[in-house]
PyMOL commands that place a pseudoatom at each C-alpha (Angstrom):
pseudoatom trace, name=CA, resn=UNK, resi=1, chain=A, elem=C, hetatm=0, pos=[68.089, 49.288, 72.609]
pseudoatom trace, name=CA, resn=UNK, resi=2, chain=A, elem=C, hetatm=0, pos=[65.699, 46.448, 71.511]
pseudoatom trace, name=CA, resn=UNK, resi=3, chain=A, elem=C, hetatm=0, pos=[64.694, 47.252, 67.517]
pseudoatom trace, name=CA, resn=UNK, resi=4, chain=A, elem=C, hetatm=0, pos=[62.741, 44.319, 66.208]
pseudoatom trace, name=CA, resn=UNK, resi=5, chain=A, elem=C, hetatm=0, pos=[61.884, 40.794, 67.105]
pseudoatom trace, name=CA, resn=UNK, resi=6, chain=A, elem=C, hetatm=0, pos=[62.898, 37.772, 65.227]
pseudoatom trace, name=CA, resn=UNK, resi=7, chain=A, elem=C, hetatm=0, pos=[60.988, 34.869, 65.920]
pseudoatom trace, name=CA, resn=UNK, resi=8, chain=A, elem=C, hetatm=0, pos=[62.767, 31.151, 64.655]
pseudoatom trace, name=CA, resn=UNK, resi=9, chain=A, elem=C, hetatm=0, pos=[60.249, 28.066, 63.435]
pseudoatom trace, name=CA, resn=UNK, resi=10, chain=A, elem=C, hetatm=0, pos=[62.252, 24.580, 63.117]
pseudoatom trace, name=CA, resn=UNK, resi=11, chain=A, elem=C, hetatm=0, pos=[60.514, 23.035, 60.894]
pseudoatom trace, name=CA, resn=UNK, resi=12, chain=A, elem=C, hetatm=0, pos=[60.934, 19.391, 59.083]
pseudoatom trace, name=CA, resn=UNK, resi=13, chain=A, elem=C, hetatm=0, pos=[60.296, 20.551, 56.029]
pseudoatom trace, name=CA, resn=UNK, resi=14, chain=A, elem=C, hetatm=0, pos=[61.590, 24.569, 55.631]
pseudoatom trace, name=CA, resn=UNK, resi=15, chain=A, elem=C, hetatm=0, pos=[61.425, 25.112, 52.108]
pseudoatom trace, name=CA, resn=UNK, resi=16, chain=A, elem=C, hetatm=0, pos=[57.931, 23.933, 51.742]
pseudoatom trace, name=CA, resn=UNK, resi=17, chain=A, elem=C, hetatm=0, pos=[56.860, 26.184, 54.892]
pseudoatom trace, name=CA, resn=UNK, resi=18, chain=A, elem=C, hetatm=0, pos=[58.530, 29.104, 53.006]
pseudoatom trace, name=CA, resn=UNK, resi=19, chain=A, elem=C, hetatm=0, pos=[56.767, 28.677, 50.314]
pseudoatom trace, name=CA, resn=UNK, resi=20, chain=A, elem=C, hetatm=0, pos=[53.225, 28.636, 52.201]
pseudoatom trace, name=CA, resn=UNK, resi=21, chain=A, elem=C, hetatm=0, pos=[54.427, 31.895, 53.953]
pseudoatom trace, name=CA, resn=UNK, resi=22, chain=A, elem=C, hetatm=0, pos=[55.678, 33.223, 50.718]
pseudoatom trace, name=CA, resn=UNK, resi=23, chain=A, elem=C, hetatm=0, pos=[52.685, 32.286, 48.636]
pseudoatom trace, name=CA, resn=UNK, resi=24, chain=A, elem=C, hetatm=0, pos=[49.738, 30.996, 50.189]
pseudoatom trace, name=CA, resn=UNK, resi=25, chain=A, elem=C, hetatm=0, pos=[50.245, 34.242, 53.385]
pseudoatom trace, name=CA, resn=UNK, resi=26, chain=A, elem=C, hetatm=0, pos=[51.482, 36.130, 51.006]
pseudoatom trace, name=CA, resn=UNK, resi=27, chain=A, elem=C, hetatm=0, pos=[54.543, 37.910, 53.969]
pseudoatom trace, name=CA, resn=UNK, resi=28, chain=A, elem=C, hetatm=0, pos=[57.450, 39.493, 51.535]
pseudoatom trace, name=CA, resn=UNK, resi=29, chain=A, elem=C, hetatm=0, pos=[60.893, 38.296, 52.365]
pseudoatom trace, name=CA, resn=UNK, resi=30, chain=A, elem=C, hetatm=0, pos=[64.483, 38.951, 51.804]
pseudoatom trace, name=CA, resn=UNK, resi=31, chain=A, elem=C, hetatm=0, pos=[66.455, 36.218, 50.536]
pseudoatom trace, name=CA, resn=UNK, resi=32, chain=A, elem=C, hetatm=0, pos=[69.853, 35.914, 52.837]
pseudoatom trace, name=CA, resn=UNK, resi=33, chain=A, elem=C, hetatm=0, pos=[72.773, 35.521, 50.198]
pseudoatom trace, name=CA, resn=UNK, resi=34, chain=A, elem=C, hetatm=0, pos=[74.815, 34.417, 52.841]
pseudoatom trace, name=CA, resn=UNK, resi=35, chain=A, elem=C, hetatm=0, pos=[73.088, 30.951, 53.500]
pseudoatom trace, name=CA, resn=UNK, resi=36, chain=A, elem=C, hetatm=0, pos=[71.645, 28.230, 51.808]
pseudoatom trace, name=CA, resn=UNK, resi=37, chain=A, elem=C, hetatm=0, pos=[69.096, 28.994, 48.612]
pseudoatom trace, name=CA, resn=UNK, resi=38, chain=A, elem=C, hetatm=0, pos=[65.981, 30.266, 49.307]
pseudoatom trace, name=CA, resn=UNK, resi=39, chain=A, elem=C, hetatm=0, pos=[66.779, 31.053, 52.398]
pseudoatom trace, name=CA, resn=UNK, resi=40, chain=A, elem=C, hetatm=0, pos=[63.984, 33.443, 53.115]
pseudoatom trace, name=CA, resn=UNK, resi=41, chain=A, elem=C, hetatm=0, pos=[63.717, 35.823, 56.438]
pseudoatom trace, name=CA, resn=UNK, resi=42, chain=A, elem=C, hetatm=0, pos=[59.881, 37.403, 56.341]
pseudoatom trace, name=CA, resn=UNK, resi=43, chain=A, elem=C, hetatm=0, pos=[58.144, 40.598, 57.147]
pseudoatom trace, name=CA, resn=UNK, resi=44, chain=A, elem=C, hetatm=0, pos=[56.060, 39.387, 59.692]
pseudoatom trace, name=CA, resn=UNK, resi=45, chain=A, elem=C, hetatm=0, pos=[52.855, 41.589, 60.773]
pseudoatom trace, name=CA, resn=UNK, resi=46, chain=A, elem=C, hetatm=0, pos=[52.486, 43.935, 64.011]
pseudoatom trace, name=CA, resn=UNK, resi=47, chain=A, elem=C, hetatm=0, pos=[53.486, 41.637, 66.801]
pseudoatom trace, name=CA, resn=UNK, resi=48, chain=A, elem=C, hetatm=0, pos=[52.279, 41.680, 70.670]
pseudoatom trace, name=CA, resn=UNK, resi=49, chain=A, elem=C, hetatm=0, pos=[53.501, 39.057, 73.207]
pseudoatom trace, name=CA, resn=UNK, resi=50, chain=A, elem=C, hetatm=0, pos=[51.795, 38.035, 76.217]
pseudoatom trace, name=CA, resn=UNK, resi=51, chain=A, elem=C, hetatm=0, pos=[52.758, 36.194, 79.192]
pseudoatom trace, name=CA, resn=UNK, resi=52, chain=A, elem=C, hetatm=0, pos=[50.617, 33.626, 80.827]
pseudoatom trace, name=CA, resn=UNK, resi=53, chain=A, elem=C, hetatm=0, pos=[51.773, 31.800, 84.162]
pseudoatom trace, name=CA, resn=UNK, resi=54, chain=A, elem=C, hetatm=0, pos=[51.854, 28.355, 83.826]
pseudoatom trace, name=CA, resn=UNK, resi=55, chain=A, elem=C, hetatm=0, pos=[52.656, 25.148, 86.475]
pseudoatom trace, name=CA, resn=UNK, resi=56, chain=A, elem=C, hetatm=0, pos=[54.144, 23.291, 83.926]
pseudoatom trace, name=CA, resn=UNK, resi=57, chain=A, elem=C, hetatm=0, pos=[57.083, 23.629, 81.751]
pseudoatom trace, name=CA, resn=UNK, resi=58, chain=A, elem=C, hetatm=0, pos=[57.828, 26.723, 80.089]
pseudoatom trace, name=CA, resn=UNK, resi=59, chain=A, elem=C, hetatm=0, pos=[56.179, 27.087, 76.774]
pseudoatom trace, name=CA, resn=UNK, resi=60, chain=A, elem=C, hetatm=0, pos=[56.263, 29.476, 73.486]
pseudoatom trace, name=CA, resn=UNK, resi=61, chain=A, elem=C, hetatm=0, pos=[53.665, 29.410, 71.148]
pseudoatom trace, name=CA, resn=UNK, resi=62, chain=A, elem=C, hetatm=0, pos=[52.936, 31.286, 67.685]
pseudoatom trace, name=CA, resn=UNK, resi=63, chain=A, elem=C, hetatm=0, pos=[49.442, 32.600, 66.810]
pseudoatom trace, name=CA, resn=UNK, resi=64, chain=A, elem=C, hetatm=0, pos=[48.394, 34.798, 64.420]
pseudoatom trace, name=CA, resn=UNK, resi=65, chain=A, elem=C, hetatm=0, pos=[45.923, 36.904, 64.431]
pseudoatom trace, name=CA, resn=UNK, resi=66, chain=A, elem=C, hetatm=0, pos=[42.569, 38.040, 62.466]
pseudoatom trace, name=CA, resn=UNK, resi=67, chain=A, elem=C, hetatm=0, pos=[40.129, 40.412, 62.612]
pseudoatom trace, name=CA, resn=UNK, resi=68, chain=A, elem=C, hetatm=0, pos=[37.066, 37.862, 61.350]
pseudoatom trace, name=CA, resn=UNK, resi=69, chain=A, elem=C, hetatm=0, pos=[38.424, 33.796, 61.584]
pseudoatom trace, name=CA, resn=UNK, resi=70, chain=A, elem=C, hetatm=0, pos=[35.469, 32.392, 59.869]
pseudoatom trace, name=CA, resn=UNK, resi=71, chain=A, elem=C, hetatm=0, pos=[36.073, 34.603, 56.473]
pseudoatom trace, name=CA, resn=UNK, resi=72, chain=A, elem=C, hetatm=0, pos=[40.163, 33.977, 56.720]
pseudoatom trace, name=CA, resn=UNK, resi=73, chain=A, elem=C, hetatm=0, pos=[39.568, 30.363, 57.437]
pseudoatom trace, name=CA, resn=UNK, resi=74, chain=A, elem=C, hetatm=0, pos=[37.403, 30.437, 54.093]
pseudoatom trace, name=CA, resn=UNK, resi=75, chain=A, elem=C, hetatm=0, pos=[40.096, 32.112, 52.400]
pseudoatom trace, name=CA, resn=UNK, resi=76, chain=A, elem=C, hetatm=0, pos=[42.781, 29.746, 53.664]
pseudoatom trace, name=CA, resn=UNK, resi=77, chain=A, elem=C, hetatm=0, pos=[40.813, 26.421, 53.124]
pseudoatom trace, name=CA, resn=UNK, resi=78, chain=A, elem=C, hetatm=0, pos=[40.478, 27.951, 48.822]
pseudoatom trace, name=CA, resn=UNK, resi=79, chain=A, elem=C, hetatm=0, pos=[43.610, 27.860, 48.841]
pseudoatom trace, name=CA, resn=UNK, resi=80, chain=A, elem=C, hetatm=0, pos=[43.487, 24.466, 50.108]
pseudoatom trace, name=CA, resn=UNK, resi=81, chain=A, elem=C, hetatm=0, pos=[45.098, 24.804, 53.377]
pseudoatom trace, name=CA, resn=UNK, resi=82, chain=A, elem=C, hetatm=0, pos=[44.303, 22.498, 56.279]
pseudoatom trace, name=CA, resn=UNK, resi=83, chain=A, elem=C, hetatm=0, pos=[42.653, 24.222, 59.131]
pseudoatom trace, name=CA, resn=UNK, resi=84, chain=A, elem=C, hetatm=0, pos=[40.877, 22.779, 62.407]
pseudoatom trace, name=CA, resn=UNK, resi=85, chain=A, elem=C, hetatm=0, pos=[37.842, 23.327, 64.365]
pseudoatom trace, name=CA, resn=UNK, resi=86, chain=A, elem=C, hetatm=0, pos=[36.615, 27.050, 65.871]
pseudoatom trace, name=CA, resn=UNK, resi=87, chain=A, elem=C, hetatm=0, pos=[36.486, 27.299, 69.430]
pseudoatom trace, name=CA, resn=UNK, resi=88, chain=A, elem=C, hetatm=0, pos=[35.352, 29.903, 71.293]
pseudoatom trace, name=CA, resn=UNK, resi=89, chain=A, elem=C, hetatm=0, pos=[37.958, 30.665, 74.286]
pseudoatom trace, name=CA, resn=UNK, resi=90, chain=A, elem=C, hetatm=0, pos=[36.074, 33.789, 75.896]
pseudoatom trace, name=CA, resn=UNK, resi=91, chain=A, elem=C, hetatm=0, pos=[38.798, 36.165, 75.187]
pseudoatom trace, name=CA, resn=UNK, resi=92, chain=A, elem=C, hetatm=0, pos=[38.407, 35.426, 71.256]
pseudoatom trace, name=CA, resn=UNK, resi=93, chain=A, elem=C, hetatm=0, pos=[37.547, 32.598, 68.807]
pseudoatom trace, name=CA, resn=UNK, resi=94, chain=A, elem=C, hetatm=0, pos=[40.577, 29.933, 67.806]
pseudoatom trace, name=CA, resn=UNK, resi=95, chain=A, elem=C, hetatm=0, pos=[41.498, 27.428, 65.252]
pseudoatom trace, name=CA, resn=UNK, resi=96, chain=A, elem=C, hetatm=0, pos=[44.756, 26.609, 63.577]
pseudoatom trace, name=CA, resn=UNK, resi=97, chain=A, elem=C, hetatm=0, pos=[45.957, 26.176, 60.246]
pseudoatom trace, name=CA, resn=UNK, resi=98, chain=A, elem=C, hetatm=0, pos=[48.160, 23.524, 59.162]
pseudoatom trace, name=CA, resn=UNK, resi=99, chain=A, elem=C, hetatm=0, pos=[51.972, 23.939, 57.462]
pseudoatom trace, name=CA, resn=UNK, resi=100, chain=A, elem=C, hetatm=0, pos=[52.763, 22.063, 54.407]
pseudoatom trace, name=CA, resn=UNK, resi=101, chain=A, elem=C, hetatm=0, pos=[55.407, 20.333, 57.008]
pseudoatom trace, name=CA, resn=UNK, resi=102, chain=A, elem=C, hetatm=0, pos=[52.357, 19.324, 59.124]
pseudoatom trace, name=CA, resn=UNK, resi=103, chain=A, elem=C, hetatm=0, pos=[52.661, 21.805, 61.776]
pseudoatom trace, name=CA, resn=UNK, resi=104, chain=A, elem=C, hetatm=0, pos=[50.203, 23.574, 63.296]
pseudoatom trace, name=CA, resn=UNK, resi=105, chain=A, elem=C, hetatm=0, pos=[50.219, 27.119, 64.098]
pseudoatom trace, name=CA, resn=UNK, resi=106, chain=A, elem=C, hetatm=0, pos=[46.793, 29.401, 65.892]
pseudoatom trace, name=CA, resn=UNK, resi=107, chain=A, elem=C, hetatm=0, pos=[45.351, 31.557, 64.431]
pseudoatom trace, name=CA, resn=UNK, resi=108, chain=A, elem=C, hetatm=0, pos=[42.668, 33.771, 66.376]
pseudoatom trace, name=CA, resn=UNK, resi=109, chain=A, elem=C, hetatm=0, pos=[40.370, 36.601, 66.435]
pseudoatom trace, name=CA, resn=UNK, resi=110, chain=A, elem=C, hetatm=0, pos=[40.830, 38.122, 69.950]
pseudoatom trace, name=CA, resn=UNK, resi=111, chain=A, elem=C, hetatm=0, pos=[38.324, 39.957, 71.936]
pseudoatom trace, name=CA, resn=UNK, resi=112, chain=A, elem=C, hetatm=0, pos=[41.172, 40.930, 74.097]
pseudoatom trace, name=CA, resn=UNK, resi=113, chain=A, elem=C, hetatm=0, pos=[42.812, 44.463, 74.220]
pseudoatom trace, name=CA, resn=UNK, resi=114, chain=A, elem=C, hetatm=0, pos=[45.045, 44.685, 71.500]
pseudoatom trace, name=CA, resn=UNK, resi=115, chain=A, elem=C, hetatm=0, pos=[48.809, 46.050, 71.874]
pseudoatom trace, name=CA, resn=UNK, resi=116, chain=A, elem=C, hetatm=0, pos=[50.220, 45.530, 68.134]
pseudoatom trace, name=CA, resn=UNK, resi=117, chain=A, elem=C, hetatm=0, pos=[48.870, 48.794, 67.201]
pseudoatom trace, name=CA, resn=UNK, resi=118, chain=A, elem=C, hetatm=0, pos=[50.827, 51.025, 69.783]
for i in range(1, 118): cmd.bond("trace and resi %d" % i, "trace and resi %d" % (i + 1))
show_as sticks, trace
zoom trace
């Protein structure tokens, strides 16, 4: 049956996002001999998805998730990483962080249930 999820980012500039999940995230990878150099494939940590209707077109988003957003925000922006504004959403506080290619990813504290732990 289903053993793992692998979640794909396209992004304009790969190697540099590597790097920020490599270094800056600090996620260990395993290089993959069998394409390009450096590419990396990452240990990602405890995942949960949820579904949310929607009247528009079908969307996937990534977020990643904290237990206390102002203190990883702090850490992130030391390291000099672009983040934007908190906003309280009633099931947890948001922001994102920005990519060396210039995307944006969330990054949240929920207030939700949690299901990564199960």
């Amino acid at each position: 049956m289903i053993t793992a999820l692998h979640l794909l980012m396209y992004s304009p500039d790969a190697e540099a996002d590597r790097a920020f999940l490599r270094d800056v995230l600090g996620w260990a990878a395993v290089a993959d001999e069998h394409s390009a150099p450096d590419w990396l494939i990452f240990k990602a940590p405890p995942a949960e998805i949820g579904v949310h209707p929607t009247d528009g077109p079908p969307v996937t988003e990534l977020h990643l998730m904290c237990d206390d957003l102002a203190a990883t925000l702090a850490e992130l922006n030391g390291k000099g990483v672009e983040t934007g504004p908190i906003s309280d959403e009633g099931w947890g506080v948001r922001s994102t962080i920005v990519l060396p290619s210039g995307t944006s990813i969330g990054l949240y504290q929920p207030r939700h249930p949690t299901a990564y732990q199960l």
